[in-house]
C-alpha positions as CSV (number, residue, x, y, z in Angstrom):
1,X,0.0,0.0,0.0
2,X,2.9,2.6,-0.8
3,X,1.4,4.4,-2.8
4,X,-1.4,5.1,-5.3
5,X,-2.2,4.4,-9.0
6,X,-2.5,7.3,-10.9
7,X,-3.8,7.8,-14.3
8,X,-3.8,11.1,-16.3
9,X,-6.3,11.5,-19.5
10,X,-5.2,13.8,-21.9
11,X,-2.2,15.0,-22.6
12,X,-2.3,18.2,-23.9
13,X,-0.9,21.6,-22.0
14,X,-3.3,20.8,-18.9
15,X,-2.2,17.0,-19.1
16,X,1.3,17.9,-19.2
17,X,0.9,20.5,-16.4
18,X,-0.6,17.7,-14.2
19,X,2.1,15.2,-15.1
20,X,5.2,18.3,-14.2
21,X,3.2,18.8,-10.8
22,X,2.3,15.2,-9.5
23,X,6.6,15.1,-10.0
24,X,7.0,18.6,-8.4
25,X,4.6,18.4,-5.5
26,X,6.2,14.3,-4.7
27,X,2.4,13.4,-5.1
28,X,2.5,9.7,-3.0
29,X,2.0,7.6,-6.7
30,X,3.4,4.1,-7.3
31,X,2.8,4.4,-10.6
32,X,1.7,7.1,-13.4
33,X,-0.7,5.9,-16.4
34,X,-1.0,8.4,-18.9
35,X,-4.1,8.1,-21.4
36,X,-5.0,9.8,-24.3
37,X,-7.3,9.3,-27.7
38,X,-4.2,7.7,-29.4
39,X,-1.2,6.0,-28.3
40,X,2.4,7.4,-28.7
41,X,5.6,9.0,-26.4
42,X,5.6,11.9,-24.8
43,X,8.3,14.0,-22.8
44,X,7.8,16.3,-20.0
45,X,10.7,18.0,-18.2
46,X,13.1,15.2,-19.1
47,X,11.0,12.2,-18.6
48,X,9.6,9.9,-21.3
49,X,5.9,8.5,-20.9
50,X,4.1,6.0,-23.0
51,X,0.7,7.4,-23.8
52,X,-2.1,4.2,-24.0
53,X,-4.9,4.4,-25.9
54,X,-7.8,5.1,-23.5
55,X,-10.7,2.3,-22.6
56,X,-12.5,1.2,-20.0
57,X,-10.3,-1.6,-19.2
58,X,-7.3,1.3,-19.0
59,X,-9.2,2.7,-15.2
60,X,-8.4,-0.9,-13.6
61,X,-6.9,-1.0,-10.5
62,X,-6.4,3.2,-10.6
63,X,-7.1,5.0,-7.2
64,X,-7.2,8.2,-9.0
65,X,-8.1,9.3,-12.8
66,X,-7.2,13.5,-13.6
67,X,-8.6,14.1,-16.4
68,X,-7.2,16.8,-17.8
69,X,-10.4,18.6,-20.0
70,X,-11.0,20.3,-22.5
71,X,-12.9,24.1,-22.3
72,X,-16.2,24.0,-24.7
73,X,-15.2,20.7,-25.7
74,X,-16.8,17.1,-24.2
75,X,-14.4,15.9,-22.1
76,X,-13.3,12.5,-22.2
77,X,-14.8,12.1,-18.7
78,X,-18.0,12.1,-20.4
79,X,-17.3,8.9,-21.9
80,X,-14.9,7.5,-19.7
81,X,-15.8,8.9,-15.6
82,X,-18.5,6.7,-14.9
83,X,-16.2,3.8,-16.3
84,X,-13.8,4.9,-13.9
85,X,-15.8,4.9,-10.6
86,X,-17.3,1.5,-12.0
87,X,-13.5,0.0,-11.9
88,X,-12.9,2.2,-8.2
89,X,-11.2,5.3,-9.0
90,X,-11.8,8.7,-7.9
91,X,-12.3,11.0,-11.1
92,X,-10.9,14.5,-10.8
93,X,-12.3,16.2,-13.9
94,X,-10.8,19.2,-15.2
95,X,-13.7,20.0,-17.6
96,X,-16.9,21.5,-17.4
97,X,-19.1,18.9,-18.2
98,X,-20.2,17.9,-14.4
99,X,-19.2,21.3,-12.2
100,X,-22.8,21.9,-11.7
101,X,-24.6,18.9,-11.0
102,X,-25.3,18.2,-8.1
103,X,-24.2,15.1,-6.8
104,X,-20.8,16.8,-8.2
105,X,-18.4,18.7,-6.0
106,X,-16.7,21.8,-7.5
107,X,-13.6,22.2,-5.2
108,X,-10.5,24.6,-4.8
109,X,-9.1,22.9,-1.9
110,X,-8.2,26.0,0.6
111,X,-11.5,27.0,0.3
112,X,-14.0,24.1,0.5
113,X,-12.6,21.0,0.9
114,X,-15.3,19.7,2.8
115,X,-17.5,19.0,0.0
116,X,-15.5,16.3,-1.2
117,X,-16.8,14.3,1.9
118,X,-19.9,13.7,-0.2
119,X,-18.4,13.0,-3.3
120,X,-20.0,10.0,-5.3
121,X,-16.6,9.2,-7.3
122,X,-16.7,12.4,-9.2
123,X,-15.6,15.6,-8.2
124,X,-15.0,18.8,-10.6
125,X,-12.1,21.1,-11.1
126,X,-13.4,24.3,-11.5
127,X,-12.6,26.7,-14.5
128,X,-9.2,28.4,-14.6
129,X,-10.9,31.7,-14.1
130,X,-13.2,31.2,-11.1
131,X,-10.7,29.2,-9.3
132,X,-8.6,32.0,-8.6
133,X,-11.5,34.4,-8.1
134,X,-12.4,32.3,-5.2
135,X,-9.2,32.3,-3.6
136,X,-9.5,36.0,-3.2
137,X,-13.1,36.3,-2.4
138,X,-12.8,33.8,0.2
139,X,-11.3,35.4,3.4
140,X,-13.3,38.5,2.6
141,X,-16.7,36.5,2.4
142,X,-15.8,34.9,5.5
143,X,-14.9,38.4,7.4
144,X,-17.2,40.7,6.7
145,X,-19.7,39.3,3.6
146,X,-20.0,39.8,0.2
147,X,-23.1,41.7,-1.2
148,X,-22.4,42.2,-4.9
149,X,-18.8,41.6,-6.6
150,X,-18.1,42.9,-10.9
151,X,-15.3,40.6,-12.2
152,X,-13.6,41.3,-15.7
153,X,-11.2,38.7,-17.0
154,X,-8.0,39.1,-19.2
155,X,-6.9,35.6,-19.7
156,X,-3.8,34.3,-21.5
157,X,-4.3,32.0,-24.7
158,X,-3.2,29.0,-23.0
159,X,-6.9,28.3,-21.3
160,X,-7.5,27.4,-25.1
161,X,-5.1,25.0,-24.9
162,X,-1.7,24.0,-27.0
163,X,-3.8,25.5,-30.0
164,X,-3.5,28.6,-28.4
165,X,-0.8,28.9,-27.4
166,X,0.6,27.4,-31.1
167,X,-1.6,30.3,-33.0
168,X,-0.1,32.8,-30.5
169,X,3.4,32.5,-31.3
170,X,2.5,31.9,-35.4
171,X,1.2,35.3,-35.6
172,X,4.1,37.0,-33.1
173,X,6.2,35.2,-35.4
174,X,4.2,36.8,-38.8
175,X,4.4,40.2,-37.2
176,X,7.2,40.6,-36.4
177,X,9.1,39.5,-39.6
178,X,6.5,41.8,-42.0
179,X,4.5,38.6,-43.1
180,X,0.5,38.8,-43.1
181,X,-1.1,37.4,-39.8
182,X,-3.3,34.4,-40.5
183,X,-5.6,33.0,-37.3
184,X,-6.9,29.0,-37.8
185,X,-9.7,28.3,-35.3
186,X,-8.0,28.5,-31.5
187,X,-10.1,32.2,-31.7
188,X,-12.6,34.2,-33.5
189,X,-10.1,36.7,-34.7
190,X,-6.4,37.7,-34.5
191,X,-5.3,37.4,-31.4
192,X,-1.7,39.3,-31.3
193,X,-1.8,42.6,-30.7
194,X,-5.2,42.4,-30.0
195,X,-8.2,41.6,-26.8
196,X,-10.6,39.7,-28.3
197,X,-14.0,40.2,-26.1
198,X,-15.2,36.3,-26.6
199,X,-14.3,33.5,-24.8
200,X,-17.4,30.7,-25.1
201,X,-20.3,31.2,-26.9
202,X,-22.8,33.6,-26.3
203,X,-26.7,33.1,-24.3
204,X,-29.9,34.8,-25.6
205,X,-29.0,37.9,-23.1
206,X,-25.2,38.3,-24.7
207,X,-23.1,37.1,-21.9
208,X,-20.5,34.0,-23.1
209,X,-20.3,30.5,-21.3
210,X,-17.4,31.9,-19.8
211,X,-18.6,35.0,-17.7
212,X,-21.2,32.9,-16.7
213,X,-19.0,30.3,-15.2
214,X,-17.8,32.9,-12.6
215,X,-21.5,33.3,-11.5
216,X,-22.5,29.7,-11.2
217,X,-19.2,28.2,-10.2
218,X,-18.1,31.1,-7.6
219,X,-21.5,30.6,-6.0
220,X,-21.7,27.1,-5.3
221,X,-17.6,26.8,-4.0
222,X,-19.0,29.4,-1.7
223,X,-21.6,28.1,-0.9
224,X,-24.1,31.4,-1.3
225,X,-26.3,31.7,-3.7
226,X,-27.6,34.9,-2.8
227,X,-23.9,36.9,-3.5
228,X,-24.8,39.3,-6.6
229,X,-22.0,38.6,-9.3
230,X,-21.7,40.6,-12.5
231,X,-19.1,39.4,-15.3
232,X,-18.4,42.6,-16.9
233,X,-16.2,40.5,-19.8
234,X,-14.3,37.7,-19.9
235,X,-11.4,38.5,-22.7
236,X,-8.7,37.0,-24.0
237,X,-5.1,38.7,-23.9
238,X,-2.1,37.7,-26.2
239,X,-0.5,36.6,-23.4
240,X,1.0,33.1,-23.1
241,X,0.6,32.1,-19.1
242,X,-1.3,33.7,-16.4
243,X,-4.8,35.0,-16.1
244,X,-5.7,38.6,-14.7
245,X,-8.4,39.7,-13.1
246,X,-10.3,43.2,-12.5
247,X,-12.6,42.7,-8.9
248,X,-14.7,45.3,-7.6
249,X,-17.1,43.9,-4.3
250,X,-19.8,45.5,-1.9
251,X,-19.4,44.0,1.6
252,X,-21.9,43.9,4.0
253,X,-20.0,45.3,6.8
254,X,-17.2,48.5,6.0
255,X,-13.6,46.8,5.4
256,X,-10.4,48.8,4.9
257,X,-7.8,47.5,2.1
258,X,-5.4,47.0,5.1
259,X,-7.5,44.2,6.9
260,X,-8.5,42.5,3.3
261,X,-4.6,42.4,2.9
262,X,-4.3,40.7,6.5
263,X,-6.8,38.1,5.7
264,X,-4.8,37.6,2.1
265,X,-1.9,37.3,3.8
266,X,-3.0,34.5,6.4
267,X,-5.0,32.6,3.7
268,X,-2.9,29.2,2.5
269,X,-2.0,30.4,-1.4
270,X,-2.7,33.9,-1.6
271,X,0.0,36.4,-1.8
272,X,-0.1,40.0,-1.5
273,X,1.8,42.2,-3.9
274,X,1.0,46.2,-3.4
275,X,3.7,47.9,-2.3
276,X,3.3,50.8,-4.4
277,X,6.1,53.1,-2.9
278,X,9.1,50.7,-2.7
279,X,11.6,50.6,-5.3
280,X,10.7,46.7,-6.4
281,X,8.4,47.0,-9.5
282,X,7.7,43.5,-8.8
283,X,6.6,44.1,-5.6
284,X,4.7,46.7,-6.9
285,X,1.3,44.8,-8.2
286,X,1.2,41.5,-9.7
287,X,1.4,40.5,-13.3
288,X,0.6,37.6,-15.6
289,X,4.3,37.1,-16.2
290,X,5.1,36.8,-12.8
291,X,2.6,34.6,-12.0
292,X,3.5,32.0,-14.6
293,X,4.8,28.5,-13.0
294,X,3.9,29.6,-9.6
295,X,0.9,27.9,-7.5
296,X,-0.2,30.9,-5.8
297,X,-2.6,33.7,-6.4
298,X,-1.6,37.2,-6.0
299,X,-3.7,40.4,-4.6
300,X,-2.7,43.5,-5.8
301,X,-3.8,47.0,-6.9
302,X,-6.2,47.3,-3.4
303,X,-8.5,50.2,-2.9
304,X,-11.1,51.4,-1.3
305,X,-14.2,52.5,-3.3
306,X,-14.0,55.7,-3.6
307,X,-17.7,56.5,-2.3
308,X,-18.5,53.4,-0.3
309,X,-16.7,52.1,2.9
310,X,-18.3,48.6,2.1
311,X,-16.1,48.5,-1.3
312,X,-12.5,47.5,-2.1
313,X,-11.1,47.0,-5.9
314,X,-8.3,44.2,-6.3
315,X,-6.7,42.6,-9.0
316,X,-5.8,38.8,-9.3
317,X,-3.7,36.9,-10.8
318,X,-2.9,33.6,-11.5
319,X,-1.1,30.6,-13.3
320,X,-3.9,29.6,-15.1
321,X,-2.5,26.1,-15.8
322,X,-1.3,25.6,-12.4
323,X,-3.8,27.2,-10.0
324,X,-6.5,26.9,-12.9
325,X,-6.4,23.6,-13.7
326,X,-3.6,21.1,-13.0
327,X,-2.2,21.9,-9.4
328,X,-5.9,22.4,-8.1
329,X,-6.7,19.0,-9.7
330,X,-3.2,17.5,-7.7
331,X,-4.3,19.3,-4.8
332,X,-8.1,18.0,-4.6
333,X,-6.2,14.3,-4.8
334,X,-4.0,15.0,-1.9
335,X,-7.1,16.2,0.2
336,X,-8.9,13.4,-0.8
337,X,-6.2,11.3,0.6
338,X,-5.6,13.1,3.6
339,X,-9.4,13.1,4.8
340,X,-9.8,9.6,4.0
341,X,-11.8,9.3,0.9
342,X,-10.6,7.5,-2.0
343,X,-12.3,4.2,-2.3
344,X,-9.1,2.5,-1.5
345,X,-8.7,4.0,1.7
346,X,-12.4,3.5,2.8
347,X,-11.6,-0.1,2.1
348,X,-9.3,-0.1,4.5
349,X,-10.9,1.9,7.0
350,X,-14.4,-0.4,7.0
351,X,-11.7,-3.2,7.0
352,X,-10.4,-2.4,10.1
């Protein structure tokens, strides 16, 4: 029983991500099976791994299954998940597809772990966006409430995945040598020197799949469905790594940007960069640059409204890949293992 079987679905940027931080973060696992639609070899970080083709039969004896997702797409946990549980694995799904059913938990670890005690062998990662969003509205929900909060997102091509990030670097490379900037299908237009306002499709009122995540998802990991939320856009930035975000919240008690910045500080993940008046840029604010390959999400850029005691502006920022998607995923499996719960480990328990 030293350690756990692991398997890993997809092995696109997310997939690799999750692969780098099982390694990074010494993730207890005796052995690593990496799925994907096709077999072939990959190589992350200096290690070689050979990519099965995925079927039902590929979830025997795994403890736990990250599937790494797909945004807008049906994931392969839509085929696959319930196979999964079925052969006694714990599914940690990185897509969309199950985040608000239910008998699903949609969990960012530091700040509701608890609801993976009633997980039924599926639990959701949520979107890249919202994940951070939650880590900083978290401590101030807890303190002192939260009434209303307007979110606008700048988020870096990699949340579309390695298409993205491929038709990125195409048309950096076309611009900059003089050639005429073509775009394939990773987004609606060009994307270098450009903010395209469209990420998702759009509803019958005008708002994308993607603003509306941060209403739905933000709500139910904090459990409050009566918090106001207003997703002014959700755009996407030629950037490569690291999504920003502009957050404005009513409280329902008066808060001063020095206390939010204590309860940033003391929350697990969350650092505080706003040191306007020192000499370190970096220390400054945060940026998407900074934030790439880190697992934290930074506060910076706090005010106070400027006609409301009960309001502070912030920004966020985050690793999209990391703190979006694959470390959060890693993370949910450790909590899962430290609270008892993978099926394995209930075995054991009713055993004894």
């Amino acid at each position: 029983m030293n350690g756990y079987e692991v398997a890993v679905v997809g092995v696109g940027a997310v997939g690799e991500e999750m692969l780098r931080v099982l390694r990074e973060r010494k993730f207890p696992a005796k052995h690593i099976k990496v799925l994907a639609r096709t077999p072939r070899t990959i190589h992350v970080d200096g290690y070689t791994y050979d990519v099965e083709a995925t079927t039902p039969e590929s979830f025997s004896g795994v403890d736990i299954a990250l599937f790494a997702g797909t945004e807008g797409e049906k994931g392969a946990a839509v085929k696959f998940g319930e196979e999964a549980v079925k052969h006694g694995a714990v599914v940690i799904d990185n897509g969309a597809d199950f985040r608000m059913r239910d008998d699903v938990p949609l969990v960012v670890p530091e700040v509701n772990a608890e609801a993976l005690d009633h997980h039924h062998g599926i639990i959701a990662n949520p979107n890249c966006s919202t994940a951070q969003l939650v880590m900083a509205l978290k401590p101030i929900h807890d303190a002192v409430g939260l009434k209303r909060v307007w979110v606008s997102t700048y988020q870096a091509v990699s949340g579309a995945g390695s298409a993205g990030v491929g038709e990125l670097l195409s048309q950096t490379k076309s611009l900059a040598s003089g050639e005429p900037v073509t775009y394939k299908k990773a987004f609606p237009v060009q994307i270098v020197g450009n903010v395209i306002p469209h990420i998702g499709g759009f509803d019958d009122f005008g708002y994308t799949s993607e603003e509306m995540k941060l209403v739905t998802e933000t709500r139910k990991i904090l459990g409050d469905a009566s918090i106001r939320i207003a997703p002014m856009v959700a755009a996407r930035v030629p950037v490569f790594t690291g999504h920003s975000e502009a957050v404005y919240v009513e409280t329902e008690r008066p808060i001063m940007p020095k206390e939010a910045k204590e309860l940033w500080r003391l929350f697990p993940g969350v650092v505080v960069l706003d040191d306007l008046a020192g000499d370190d840029p970096n220390a400054a604010y945060p940026t998407a640059l900074a934030s790439a390959g880190s697992d934290d999400t930074f506060v910076g850029r706090v005010r106070q409204g400027l006609d409301d005691p009960n309001a502070l502006s912030f920004w966020v920022v985050s690793d999209n890949l990391r703190k979006g998607a694959a470390t959060n995923a890693v993370q949910i499996a450790e909590a899962l293992i430290s609270r008892g719960l993978l099926s394995r480990d209930r075995e054991v328990v009713h055993a004894a």
